[in-house]
MIDOSE-1310 file (N, C-alpha, C; in nm, 2 decimals, decimal comma, always signed):
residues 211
xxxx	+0,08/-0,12/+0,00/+0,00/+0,00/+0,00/+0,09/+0,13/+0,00; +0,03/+0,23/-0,04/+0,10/+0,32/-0,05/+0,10/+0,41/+0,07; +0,19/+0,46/+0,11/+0,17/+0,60/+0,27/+0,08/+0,59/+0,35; +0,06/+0,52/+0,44/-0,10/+0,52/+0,50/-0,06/+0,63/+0,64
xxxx	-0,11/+0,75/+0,68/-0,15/+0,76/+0,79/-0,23/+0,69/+0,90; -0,19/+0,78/+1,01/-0,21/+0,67/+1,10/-0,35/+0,64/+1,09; -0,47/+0,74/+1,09/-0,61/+0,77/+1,08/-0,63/+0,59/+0,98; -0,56/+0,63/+0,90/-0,63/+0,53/+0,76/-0,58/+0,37/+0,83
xxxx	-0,48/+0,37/+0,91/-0,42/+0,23/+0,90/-0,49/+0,18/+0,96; -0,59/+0,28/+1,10/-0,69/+0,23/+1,16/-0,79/+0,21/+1,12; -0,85/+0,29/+1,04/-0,97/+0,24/+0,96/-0,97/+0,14/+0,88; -0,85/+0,08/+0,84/-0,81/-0,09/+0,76/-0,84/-0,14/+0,90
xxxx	-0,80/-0,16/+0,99/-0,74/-0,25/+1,08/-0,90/-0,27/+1,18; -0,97/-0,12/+1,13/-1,12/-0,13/+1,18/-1,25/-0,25/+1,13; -1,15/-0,26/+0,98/-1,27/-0,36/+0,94/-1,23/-0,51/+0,96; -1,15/-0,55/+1,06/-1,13/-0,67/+1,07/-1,15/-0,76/+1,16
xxxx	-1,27/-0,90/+1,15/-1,30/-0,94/+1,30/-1,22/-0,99/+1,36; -1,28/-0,99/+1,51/-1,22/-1,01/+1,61/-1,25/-1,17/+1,68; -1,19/-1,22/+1,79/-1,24/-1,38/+1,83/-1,40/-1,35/+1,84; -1,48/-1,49/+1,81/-1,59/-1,53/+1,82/-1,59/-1,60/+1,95
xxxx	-1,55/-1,62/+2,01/-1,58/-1,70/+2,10/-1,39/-1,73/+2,20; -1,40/-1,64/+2,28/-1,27/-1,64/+2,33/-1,26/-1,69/+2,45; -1,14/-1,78/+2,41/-1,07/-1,89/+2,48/-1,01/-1,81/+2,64; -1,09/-1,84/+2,72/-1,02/-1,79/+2,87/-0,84/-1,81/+2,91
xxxx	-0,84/-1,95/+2,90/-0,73/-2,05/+2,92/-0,64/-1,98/+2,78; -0,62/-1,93/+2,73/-0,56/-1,86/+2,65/-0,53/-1,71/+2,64; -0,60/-1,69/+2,74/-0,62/-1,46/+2,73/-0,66/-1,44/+2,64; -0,72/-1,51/+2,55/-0,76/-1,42/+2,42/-0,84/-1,30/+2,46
xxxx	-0,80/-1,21/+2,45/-0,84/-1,06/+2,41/-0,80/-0,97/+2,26; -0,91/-0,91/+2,24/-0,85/-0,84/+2,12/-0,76/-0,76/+2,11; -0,68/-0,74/+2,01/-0,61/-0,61/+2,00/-0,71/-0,51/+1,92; -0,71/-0,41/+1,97/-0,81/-0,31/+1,87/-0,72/-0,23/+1,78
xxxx	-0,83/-0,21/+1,69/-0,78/-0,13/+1,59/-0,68/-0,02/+1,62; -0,73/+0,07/+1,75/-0,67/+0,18/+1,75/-0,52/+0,14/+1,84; -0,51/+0,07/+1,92/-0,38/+0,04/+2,01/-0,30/-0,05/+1,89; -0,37/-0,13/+1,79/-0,31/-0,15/+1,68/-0,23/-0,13/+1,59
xxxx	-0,31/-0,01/+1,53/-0,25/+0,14/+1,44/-0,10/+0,22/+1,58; -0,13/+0,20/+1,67/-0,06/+0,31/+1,71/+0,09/+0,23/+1,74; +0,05/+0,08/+1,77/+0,22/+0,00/+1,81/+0,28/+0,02/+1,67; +0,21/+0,00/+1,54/+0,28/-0,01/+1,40/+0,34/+0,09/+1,38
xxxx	+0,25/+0,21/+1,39/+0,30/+0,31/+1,34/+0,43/+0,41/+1,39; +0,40/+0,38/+1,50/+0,50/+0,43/+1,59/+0,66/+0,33/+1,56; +0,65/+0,19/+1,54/+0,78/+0,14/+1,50/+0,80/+0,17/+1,37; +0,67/+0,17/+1,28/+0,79/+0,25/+1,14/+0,83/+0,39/+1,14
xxxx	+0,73/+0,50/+1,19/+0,78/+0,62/+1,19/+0,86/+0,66/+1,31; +0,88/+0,63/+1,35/+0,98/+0,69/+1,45/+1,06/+0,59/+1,46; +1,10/+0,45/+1,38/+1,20/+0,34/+1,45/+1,26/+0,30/+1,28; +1,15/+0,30/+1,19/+1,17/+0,24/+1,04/+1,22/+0,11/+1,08
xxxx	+1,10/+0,02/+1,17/+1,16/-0,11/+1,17/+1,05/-0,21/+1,10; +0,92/-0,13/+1,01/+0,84/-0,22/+0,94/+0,86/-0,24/+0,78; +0,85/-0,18/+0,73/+0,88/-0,13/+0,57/+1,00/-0,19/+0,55; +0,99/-0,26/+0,46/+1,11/-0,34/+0,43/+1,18/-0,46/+0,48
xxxx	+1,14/-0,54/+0,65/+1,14/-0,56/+0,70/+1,06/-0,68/+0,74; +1,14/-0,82/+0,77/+1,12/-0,95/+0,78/+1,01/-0,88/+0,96; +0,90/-0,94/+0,96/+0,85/-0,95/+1,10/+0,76/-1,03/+1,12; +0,74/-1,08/+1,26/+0,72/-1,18/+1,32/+0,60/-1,11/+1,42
xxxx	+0,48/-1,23/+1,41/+0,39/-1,17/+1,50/+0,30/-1,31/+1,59; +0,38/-1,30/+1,74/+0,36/-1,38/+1,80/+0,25/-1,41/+1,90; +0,14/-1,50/+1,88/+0,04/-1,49/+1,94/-0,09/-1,42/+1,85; -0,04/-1,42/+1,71/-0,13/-1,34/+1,60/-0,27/-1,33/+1,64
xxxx	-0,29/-1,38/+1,71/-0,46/-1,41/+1,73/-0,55/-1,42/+1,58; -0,63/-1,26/+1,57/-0,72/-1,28/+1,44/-0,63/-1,17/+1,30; -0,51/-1,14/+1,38/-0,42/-1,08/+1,27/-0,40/-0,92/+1,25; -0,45/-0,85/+1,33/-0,46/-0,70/+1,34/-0,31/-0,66/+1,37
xxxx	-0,21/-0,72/+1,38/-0,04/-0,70/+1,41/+0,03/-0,70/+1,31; -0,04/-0,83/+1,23/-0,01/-0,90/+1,13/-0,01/-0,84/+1,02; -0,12/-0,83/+0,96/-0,21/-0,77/+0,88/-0,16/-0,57/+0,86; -0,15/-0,52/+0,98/-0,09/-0,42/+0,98/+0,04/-0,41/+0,93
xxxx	+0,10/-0,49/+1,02/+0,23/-0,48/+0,95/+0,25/-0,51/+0,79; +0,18/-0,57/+0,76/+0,14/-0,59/+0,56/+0,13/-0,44/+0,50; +0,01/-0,39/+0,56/-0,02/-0,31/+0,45/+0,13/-0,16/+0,48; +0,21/-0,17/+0,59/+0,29/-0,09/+0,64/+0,42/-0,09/+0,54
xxxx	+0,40/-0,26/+0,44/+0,51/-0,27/+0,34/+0,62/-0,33/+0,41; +0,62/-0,49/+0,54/+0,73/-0,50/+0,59/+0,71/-0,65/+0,46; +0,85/-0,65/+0,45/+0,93/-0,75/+0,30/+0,86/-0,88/+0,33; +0,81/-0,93/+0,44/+0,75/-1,06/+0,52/+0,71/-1,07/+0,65
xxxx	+0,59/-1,13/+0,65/+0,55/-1,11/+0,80/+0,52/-1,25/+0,81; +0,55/-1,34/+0,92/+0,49/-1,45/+0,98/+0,46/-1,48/+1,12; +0,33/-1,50/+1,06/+0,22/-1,49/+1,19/+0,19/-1,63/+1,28; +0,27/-1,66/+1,41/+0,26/-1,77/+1,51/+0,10/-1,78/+1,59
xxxx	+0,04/-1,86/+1,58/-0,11/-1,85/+1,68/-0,12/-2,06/+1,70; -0,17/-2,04/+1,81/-0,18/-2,19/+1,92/-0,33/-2,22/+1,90; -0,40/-2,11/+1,89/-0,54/-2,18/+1,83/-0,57/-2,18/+1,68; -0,59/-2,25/+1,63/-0,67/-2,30/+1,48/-0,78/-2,20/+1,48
xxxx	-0,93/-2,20/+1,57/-1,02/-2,08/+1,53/-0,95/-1,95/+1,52; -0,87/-1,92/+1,62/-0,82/-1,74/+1,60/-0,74/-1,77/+1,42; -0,67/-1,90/+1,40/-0,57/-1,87/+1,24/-0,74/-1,82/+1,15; -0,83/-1,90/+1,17/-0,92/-1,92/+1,03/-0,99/-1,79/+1,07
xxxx	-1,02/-1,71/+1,15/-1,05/-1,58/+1,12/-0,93/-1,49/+1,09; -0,78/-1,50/+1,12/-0,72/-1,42/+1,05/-0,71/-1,46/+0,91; -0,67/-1,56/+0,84/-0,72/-1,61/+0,72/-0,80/-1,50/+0,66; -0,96/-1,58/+0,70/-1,04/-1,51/+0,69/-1,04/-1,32/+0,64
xxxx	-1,02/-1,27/+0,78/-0,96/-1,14/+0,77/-0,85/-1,08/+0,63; -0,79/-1,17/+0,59/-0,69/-1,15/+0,49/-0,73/-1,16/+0,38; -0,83/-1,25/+0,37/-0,89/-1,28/+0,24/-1,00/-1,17/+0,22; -1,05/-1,12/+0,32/-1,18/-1,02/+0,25/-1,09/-0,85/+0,23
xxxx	-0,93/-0,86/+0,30/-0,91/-0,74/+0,26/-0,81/-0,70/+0,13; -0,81/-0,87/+0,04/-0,71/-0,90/-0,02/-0,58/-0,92/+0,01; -0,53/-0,96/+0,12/-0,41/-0,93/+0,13/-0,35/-1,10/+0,15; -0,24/-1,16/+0,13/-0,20/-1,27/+0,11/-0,18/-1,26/+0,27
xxxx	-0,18/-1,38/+0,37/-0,05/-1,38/+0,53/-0,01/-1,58/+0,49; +0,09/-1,54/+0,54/+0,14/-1,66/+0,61/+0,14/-1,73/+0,74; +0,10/-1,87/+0,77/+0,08/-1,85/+0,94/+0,12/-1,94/+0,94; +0,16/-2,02/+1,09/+0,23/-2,12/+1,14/+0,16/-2,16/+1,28
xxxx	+0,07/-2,26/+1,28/-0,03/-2,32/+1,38/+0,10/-2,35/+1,49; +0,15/-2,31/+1,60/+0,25/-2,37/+1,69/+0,19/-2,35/+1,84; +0,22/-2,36/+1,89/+0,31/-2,33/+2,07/+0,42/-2,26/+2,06; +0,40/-2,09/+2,04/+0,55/-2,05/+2,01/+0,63/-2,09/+2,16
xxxx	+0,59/-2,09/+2,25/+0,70/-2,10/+2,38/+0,73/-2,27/+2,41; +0,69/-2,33/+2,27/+0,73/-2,50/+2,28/+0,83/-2,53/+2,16; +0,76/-2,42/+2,03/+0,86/-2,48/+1,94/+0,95/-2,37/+1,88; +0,93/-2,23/+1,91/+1,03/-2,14/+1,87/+1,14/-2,12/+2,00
xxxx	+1,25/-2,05/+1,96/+1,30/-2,01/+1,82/+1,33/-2,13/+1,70; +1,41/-2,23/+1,76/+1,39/-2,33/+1,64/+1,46/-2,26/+1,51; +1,46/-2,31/+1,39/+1,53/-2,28/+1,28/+1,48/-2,09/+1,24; +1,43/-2,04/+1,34/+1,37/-1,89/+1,31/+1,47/-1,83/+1,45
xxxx	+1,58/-1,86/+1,48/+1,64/-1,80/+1,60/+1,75/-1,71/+1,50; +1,72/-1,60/+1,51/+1,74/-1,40/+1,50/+1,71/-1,41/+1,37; +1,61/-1,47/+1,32/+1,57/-1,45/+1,13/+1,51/-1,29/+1,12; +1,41/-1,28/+1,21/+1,35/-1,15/+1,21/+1,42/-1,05/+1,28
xxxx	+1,38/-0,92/+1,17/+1,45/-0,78/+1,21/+1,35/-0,78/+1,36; +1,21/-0,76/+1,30/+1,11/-0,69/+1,41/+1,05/-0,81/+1,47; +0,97/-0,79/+1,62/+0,91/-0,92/+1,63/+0,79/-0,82/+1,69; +0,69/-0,82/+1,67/+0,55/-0,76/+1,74/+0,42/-0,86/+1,79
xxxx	+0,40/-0,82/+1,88/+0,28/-0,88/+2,01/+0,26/-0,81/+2,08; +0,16/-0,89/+2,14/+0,04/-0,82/+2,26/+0,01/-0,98/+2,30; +0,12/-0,98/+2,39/+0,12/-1,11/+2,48/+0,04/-1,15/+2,59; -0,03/-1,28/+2,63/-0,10/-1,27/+2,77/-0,01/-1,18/+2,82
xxxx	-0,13/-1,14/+2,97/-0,07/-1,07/+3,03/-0,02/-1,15/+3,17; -0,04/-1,26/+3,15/+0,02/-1,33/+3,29/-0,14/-1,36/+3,40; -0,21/-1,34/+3,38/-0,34/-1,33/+3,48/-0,39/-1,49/+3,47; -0,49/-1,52/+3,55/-0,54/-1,63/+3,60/-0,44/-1,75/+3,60
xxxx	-0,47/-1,84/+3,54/-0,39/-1,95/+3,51/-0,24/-1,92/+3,49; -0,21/-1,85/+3,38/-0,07/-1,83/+3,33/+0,07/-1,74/+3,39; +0,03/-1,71/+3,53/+0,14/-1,67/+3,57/+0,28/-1,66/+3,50; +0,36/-1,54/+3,43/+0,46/-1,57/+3,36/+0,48/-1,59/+3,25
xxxx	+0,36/-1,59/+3,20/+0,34/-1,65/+3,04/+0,40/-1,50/+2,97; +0,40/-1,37/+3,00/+0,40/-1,25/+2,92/+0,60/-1,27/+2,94; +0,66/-1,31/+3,02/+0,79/-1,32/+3,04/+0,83/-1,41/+2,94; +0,77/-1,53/+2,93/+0,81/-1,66/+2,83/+0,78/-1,61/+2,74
xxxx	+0,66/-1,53/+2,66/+0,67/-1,46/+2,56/+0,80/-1,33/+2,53; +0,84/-1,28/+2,61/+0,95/-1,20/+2,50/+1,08/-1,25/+2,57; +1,09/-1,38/+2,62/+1,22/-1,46/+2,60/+1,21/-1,47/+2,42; +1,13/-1,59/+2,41/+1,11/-1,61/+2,28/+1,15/-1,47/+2,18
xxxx	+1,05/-1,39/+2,20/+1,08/-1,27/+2,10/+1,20/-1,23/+2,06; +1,30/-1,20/+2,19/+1,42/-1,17/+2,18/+1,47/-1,27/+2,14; +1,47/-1,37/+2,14/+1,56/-1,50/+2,06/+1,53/-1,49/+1,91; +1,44/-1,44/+1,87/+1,37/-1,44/+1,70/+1,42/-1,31/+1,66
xxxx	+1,45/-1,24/+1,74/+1,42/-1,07/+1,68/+1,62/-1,06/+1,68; +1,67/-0,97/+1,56/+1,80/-0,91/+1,59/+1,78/-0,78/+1,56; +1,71/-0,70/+1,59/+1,68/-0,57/+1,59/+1,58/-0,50/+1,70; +1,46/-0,54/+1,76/+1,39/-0,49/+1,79/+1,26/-0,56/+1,78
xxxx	+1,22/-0,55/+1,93/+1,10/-0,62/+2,00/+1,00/-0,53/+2,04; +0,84/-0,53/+1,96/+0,78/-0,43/+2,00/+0,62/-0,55/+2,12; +0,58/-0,49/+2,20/+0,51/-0,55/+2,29/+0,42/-0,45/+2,38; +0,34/-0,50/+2,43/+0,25/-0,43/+2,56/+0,24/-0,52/+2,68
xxxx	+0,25/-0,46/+2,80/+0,30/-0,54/+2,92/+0,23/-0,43/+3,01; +0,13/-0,46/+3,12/+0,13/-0,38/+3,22/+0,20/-0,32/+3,29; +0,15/-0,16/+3,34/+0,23/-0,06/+3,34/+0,27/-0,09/+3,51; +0,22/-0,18/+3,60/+0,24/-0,26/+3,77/+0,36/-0,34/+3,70
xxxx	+0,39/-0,40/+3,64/+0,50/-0,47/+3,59/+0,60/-0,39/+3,53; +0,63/-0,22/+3,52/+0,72/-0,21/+3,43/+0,84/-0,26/+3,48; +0,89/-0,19/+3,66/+1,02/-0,23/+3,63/+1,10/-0,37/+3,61; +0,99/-0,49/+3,68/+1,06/-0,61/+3,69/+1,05/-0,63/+3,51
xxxx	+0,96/-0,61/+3,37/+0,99/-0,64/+3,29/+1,09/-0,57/+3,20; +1,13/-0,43/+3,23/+1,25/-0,35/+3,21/+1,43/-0,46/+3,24; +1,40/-0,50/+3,35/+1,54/-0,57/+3,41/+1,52/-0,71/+3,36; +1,37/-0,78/+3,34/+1,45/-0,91/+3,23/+1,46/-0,90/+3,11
xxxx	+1,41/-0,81/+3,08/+1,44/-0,76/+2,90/+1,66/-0,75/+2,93; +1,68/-0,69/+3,03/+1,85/-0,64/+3,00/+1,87/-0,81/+3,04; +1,86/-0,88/+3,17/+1,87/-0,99/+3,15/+1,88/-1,11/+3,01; +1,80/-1,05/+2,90/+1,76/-1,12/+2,80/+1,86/-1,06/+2,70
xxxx	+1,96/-0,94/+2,75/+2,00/-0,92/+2,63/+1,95/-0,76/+2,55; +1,85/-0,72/+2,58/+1,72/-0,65/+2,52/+1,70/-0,55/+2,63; +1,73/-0,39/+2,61/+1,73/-0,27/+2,58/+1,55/-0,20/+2,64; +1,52/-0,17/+2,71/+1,34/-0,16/+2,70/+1,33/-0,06/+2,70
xxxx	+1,27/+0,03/+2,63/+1,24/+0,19/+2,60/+1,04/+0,20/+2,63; +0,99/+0,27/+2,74/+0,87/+0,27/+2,73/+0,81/+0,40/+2,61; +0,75/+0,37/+2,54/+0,74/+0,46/+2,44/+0,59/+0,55/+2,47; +0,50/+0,44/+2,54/+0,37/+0,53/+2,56/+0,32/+0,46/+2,68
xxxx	+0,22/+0,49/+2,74/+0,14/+0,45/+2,83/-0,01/+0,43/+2,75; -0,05/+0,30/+2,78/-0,22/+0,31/+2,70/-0,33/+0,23/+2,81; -0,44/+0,28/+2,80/-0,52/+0,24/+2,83/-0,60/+0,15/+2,76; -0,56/+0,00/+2,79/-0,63/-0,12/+2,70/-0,74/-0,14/+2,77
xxxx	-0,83/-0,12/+2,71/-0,95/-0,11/+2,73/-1,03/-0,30/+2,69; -1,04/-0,35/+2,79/-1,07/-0,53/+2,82/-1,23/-0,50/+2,81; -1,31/-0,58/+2,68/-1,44/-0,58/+2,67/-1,47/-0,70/+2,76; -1,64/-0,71/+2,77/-1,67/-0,84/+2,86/-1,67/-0,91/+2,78
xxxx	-1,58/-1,01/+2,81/-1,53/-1,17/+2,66/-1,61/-1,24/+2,75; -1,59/-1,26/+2,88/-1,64/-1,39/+2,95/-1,70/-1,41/+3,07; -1,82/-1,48/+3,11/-1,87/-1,48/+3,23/-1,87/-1,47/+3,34; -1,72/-1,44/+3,38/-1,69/-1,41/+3,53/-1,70/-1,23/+3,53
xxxx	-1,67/-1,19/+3,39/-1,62/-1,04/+3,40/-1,80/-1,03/+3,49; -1,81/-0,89/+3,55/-1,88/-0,79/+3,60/-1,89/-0,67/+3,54; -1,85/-0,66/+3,47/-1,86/-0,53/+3,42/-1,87/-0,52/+3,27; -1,89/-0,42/+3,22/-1,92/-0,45/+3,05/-1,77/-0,42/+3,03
xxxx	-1,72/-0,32/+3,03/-1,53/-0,37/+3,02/-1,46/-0,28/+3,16; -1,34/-0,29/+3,13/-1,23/-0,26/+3,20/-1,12/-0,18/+3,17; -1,07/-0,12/+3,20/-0,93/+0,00/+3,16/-0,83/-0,10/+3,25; -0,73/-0,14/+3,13/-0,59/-0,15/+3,24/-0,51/-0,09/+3,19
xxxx	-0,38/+0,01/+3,22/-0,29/+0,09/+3,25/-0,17/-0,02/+3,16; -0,17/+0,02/+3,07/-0,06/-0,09/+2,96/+0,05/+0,00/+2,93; +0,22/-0,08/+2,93/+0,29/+0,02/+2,84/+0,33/-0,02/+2,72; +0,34/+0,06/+2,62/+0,37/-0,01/+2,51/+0,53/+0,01/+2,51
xxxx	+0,59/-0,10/+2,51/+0,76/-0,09/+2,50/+0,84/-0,13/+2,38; +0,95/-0,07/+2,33/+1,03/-0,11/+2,25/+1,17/-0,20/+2,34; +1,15/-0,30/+2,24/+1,30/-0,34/+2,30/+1,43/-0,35/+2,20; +1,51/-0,28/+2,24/+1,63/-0,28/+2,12/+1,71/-0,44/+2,19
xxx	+1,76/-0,49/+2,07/+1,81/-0,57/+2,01/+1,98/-0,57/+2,08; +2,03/-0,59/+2,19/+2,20/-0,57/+2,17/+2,25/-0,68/+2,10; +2,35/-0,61/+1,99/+2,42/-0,72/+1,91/+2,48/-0,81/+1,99
């Protein structure tokens, strides 16, 4: 695609569905359009780490990372997801906006890095956040990341978590720059919620890559 402002990348990224039916035992939550547009845009305009650019999108869900990163012009994007429903709505998703993806049904924290250890410049997610069952799981996710990525790791991690995920990022090798603070805004997915949604206090981080 040609030059998209941020406005427009959101309005692509607006018409794409989201899980039908989301998996607890997995965090599926959406990424929305607008916290979407803003992790992309922000690593190519201010980082130039999408455009041109091998990237990796871990935990793809229904593809809004993914998919963005496409029309943003990165050289390849491959998209990791653990459930089959979330791949066939990004599919899906790709096919009604024309756009070709590649995907890889895995367990990324069982079978990556694997023969993809530092292939990708960028690696981008919106990892569990560690809640209920998965204690840790947001850590095991950008172990991984940083083992795939030789440039730069883009993610969102609770803003109660910065410092301890600041010091295992240097632990890992990996540089953490908080670039914004967002308000992820959690719709009611599932029966326990109380409320129709929720605000949590997210930051969106870069992680540079030490050679």
């Amino acid at each position: 695609m040609a030059r998209l402002r941020l406005r427009e990348l959101e309005q692509y990224l607006q018409q794409l569905d989201a899980f039908e039916k989301p998996k607890i035992l997995l965090e599926q939550y959406p990424t929305s359009a607008h916290i979407g547009a803003q992790i992309l845009y922000a690593a190519q305009f201010q980082y130039a780490d999408i455009e041109n650019k091998t990237v990796a999108d871990l935990g793809a869900g229904c593809g809004v990372l993914s998919l963005g990163s496409q029309m943003l012009g990165a050289s390849h994007v491959l998209s990791f997801e653990i459930d089959p429903d979330a791949l066939e709505i990004l599919i899906r998703n790709s096919n009604e906006i024309d756009m070709n993806t590649e995907a890889v049904q895995c367990d990324v924290l069982t079978y990556l890095p694997g023969k993809f250890e530092k292939y990708f410049d960028t690696v981008v997610m919106n990892p569990p956040f560690g809640t209920k069952h998965n204690a840790g799981v947001d850590m095991r996710f950008l172990e991984i990341a940083c083992k795939l990525a030789n440039n730069a790791v883009y993610s969102l991690h609770k803003t109660s978590t910065r410092r301890y995920v600041l010091k295992r990022a240097m632990d890992l090798g990996a540089k953490g720059n908080v670039i914004a603070e967002l308000r992820y805004d959690l719709p009611q997915a599932y029966k326990f919620h109380k409320k129709s949604s929720v605000d949590i206090q997210v930051d969106f981080i870069r992680f540079e890559i030490n050679p």
